[in-house]
C-alpha positions, 0 to 999 in steps of 0.5 A, a space after each residue: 488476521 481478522 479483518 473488519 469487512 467494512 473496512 477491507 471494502 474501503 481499503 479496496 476502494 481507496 487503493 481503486 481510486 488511486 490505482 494509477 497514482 498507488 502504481 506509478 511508483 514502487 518499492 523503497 525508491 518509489 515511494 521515497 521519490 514520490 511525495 503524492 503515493 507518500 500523500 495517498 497512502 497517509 489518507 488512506 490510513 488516516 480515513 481508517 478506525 483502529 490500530 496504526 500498524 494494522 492498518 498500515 498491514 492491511 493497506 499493503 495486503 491489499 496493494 499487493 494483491 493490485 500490484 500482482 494483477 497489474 499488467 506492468 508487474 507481470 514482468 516481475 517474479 512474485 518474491 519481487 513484488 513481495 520485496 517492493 511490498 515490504 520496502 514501502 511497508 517498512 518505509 510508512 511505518 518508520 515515518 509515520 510511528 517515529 
């Protein structure tokens, strides 16, 4: 996917601002039970121009690449972080395309 530069930058800085809130909380489970990730995450979208779906791609390419370099997601093996990944990625776009 191409990806705008101006636009990879401001997802970066978004997910930096709100690393500790974006981190606190993972996967399907996390994602349900924590309304202020539900919350950054639509800002964060809602704050970028062009197609709902790739933007939503874009966000949690990038949140993945946070989540592998995380010292708390060490513990985990990758195809795991990948599974956190899909299930919140999956859980945004059923609520937010609905």
């Amino acid at each position: 996917m191409m990806v705008n530069e101006a636009k990879l930058k401001l997802v970066d800085s978004k997910i930096e601002d709100n690393l500790d809130i974006l981190l606190a909380s993972f996967g399907l489970y996390g994602i349900v039970r924590s309304e202020l990730k539900m919350k950054k995450i639509v800002e964060v979208l809602e704050s970028l121009s062009g197609d709902l779906t790739s933007n939503i791609s874009l966000f949690f390419e990038e949140l993945e690449f946070y989540y592998a370099k995380d010292i708390q997601f060490k513990r985990f093996p990758i195809h795991e972080i990948q599974n956190f990944i899909a299930e919140e990625r999956s859980y945004i776009l059923a609520k937010l395309l609905k």
